[in-house]
KEDREN-483607 format. One line per field, with one value per residue (C-alpha): residue number from 1; x, y, z. Coordinates in pm, whole numbers. Example, Ala and Ser with C-alpha at 12.3 -4.5 7.8 and 13.67 -1.06 7.14 Angstrom:
<donus>
n = c(1|2)
px = c(1230|1367)
py = c(-450|-106)
pz = c(780|714)
</donus>
This chain:
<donus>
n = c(1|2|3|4|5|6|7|8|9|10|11|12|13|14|15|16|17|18|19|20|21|22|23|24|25|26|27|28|29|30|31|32|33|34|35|36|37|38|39|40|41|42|43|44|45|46|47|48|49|50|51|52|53|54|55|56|57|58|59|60|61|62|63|64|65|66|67|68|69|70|71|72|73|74|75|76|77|78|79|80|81|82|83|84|85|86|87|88|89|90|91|92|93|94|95|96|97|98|99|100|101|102|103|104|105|106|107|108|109|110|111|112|113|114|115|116|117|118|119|120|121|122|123|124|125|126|127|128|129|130|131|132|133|134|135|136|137|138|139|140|141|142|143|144|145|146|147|148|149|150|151|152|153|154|155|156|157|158|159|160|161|162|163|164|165|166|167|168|169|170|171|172|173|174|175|176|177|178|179|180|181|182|183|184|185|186|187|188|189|190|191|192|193|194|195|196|197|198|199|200|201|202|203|204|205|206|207|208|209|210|211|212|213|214|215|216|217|218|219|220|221|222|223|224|225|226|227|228|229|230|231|232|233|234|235|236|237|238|239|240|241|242|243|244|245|246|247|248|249|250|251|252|253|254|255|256|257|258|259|260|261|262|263|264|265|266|267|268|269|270|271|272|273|274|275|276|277|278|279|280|281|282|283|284|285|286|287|288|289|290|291|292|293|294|295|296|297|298|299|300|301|302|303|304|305|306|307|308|309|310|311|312|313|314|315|316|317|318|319|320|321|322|323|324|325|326|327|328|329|330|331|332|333|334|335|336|337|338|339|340|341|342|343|344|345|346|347|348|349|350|351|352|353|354|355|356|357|358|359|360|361|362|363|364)
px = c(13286|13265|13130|12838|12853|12571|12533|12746|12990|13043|13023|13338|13511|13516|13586|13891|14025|13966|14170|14457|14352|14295|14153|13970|13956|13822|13684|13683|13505|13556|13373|13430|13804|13809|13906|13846|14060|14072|14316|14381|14506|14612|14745|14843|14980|15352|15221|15020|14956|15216|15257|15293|15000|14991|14821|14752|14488|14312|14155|13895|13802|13849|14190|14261|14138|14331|14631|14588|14516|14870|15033|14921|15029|15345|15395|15339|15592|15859|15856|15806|16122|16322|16281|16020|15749|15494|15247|15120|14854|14869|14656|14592|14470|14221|14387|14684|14952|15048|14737|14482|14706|14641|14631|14274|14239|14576|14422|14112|14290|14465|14141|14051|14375|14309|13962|14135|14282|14631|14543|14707|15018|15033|15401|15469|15471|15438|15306|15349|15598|15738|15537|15247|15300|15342|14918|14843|14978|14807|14500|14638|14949|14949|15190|15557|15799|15831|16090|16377|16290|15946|16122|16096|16316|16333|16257|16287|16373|16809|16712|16531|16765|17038|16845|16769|17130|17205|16977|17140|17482|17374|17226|17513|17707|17464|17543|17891|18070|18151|17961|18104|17826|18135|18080|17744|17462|17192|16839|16640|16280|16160|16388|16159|16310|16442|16504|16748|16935|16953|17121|17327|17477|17524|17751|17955|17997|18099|17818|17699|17326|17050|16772|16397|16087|15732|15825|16041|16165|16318|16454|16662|16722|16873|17075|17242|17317|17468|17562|17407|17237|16845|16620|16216|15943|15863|16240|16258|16251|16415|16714|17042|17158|17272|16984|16671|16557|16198|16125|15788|15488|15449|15305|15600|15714|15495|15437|15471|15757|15951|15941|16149|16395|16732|16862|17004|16896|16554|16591|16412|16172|15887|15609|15443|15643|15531|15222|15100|15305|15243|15301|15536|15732|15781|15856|16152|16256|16220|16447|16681|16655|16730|16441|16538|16174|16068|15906|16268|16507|16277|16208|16457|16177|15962|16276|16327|15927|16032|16329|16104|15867|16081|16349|16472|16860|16967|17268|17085|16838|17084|17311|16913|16878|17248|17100|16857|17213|17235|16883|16882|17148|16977|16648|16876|16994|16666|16517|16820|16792|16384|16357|16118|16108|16253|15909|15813|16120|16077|15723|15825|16045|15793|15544|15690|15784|15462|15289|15605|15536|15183|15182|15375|15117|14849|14981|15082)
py = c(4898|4630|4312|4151|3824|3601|3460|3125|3275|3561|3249|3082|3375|3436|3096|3114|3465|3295|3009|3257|3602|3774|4167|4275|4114|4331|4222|4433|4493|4697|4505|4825|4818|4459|4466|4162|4161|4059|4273|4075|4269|3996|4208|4571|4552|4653|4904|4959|4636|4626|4372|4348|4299|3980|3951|3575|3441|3201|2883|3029|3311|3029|2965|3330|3387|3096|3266|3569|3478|3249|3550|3820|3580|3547|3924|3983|3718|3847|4200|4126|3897|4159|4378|4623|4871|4703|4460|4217|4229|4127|4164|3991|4041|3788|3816|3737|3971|3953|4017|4172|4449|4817|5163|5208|4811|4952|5289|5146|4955|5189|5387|5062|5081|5408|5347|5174|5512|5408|5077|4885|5004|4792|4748|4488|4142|3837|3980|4356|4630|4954|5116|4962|5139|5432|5414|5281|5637|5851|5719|5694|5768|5480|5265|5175|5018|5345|5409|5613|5920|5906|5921|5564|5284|5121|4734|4554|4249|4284|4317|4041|3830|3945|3845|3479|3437|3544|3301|3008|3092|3125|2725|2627|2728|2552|2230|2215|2461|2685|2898|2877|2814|2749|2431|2379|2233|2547|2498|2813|2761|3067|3318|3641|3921|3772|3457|3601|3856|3527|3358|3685|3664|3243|3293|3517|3275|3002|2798|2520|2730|2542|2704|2650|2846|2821|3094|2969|3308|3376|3059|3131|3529|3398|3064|3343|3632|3396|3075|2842|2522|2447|2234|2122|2221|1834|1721|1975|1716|1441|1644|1527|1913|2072|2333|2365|2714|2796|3152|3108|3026|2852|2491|2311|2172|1896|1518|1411|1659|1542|1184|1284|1566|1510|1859|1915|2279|2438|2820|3018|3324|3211|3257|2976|2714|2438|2316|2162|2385|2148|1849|1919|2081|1773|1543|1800|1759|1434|1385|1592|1866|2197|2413|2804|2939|3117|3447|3474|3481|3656|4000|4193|4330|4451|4570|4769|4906|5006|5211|5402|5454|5609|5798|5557|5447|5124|5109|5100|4874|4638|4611|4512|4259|4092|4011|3764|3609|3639|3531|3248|3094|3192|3036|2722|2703|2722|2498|2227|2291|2242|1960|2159|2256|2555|2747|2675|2827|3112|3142|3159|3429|3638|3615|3698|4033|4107|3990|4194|4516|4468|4455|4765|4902|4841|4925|5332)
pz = c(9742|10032|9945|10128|10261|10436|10772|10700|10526|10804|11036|10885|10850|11221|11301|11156|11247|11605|11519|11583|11728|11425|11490|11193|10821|10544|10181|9909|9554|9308|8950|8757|8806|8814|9208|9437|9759|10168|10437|10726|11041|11252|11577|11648|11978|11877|11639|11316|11089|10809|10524|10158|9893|9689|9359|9282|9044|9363|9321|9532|9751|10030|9957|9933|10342|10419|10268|10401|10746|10733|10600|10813|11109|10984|10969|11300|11427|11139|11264|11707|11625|11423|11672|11488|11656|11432|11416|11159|10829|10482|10136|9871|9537|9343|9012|8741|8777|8473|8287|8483|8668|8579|8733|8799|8983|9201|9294|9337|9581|9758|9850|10000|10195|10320|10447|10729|10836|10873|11078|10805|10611|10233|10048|9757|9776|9480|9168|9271|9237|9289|9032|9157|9463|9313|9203|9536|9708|9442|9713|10056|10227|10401|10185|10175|9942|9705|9472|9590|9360|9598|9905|9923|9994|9608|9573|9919|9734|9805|10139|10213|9987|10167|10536|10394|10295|10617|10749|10587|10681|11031|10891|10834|11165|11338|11099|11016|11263|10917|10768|10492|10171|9902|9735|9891|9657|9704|9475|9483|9379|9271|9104|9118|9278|9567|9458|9238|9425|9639|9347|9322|9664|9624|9334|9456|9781|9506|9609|9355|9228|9104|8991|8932|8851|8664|8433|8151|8057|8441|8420|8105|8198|8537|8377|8129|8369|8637|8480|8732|8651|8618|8688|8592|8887|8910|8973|9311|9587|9393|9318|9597|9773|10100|10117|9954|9934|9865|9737|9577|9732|10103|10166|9971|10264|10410|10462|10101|9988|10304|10233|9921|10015|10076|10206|10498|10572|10440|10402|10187|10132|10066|10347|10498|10356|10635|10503|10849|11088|11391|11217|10940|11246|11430|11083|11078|11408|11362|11047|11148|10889|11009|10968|10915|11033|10707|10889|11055|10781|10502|10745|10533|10335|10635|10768|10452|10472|10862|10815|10526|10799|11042|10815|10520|10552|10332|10523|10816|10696|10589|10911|11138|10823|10911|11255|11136|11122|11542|11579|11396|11584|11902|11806|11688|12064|12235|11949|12091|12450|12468|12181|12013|11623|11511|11444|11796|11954|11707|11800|12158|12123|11891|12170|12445|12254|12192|12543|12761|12531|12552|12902|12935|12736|12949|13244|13117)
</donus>
């Protein structure tokens, strides 16, 4: 079932799991259950890799490394900063999740998953599910994010909604000296899941919602159920509000989107939402937006997928979550006191977790 590749292809593989330590990157292909996918393990030193599976109908099998290199980064920095004995790795799937999902391309995948023999643990990400999960442990045990009637921990998604919220209170501290949301202009773009048990937690703050997504139909269900206001995909970063949220996909921050933006705070879900992390870092800095480090404030979910690893407790999962509240402002304060942009300081403090640990590894 793994797929071949030639000399030049291996080449630029390699060349850029070296761009940032990557350990081990695995391509799968399954044609008779219509399975095309890439794990990336990025680094084990605080544990075994963990990270969700996204199904996304890629451009290209190029695009799809690139994302799942990014990703699998990401994880590891989300879970050394939350405090989490594991380390970082991601999947995604080449296809439409809403038309080419089914149980055989699922379980096919999770015999791919266990091939690795429990190096990488899978859970849901965009364009997968609970039940989904479900077909993925009919093939290996090594998989989180189950329904509750599994022994699982249920959809992630409140969790993570509730960290990100956390995050942007923790925003607007920093900003105002309240952190206080009421009467704040919030656009969330991206109302799947998260983005609206985000919503959820906004209105209840009596925060002023807007609301965008590429699906017309979530748009409507989530405009009805909560009664916030909407808004068209093209008018996002020409629309005047306090925070722009992005729970979609990543890159939607970057040189041209930040010439437009008017927000004050950017705190969202989505992964990778810096398109140029160097550079769209410093533009930031620069303009004085306040940069919630995306990895940071969107670790509810892998704190969710932990606490079903070690003994599930959503109580328990739900008090680490309000902490991303505690490290935010800390990473706000060494972000001030270097003049450095927020992911730096947050990658600071990520690996220094991981290089103290490791060393205590290799010293026993």
């Amino acid at each position: 079932m793994s797929q071949n590749v030639n000399s030049a292809e291996m080449s630029a593989v390699t060349e850029k799991m070296a761009l940032h330590n990557h350990e081990q990157v695995v391509f799968s292909q399954d044609n008779a259950a219509g399975l095309k996918s890439i794990i990336a393990i990025h680094n084990t030193t605080l544990g075994p890799a963990v990270g969700g599976t996204r199904m996304w109908l890629y451009s290209s099998e190029a695009d799809a490394l690139t994302d799942v290199l990014r990703l699998s980064r990401g994880m590891t920095y989300k879970s050394a900063l939350a405090g989490l004995n594991i380390g970082g790795g991601k999947a995604v799937i080449i296809a439409d999740s809403r038309n080419d999902k089914n149980e055989a391309l699922m379980r096919s995948f999770g015999k791919f998953v266990d091939g690795l023999g429990g190096r990488y643990i899978t859970a849901e990400d965009v364009g997968i599910g609970t039940r989904d999960m479900e077909y993925v442990k009919m093939e290996t045990d090594h998989v989180v994010g189950l329904p509750d009637y599994m022994g699982g921990g249920g959809d992630p998604s409140p969790v993570t909604a509730y960290g990100v919220y956390m995050g942007m209170k923790a925003s607007m501290k920093e900003l105002s000296g309240s952190d206080s949301l009421a009467g704040k202009t919030i656009l969330v773009q991206g109302v799947g899941h998260v983005g609206e048990y985000l919503v959820d937690y906004l209105v209840k703050e009596n925060a002023n919602v807007l609301i965008t997504d590429i699906h017309e139909d979530r748009v409507k269900e989530v405009v009805s159920k909560y009664g916030v206001k909407s808004i068209l995909p093209n008018e996002v970063y020409s629309t005047k509000m306090d925070i722009y949220s992005p729970c979609a996909l990543g890159a939607t921050v970057n040189a041209e989107t930040l010439n437009q933006l008017t927000c004050s705070i950017i705190c969202g879900a989505a992964n990778n939402q810096l398109a140029a992390e160097e550079e769209d870092g410093k533009r930031l800095l620069e303009k004085g937006i306040l940069y919630a480090p995306d990895y940071l404030v969107n670790a509810g979910g892998i704190i969710n997928c932990y606490w079903e690893i070690i003994g599930y407790n959503r109580s328990a999962s739900l008090s680490q979550a309000e902490e991303i509240y505690n490290t935010t402002r800390k990473i706000y304060a060494l972000s001030k006191e270097q003049n450095i942009p927020t992911y730096l300081a947050a990658n600071q403090l990520a690996e220094q977790r991981i290089a103290a640990i490791g060393n205590i590894k290799k010293r026993y």
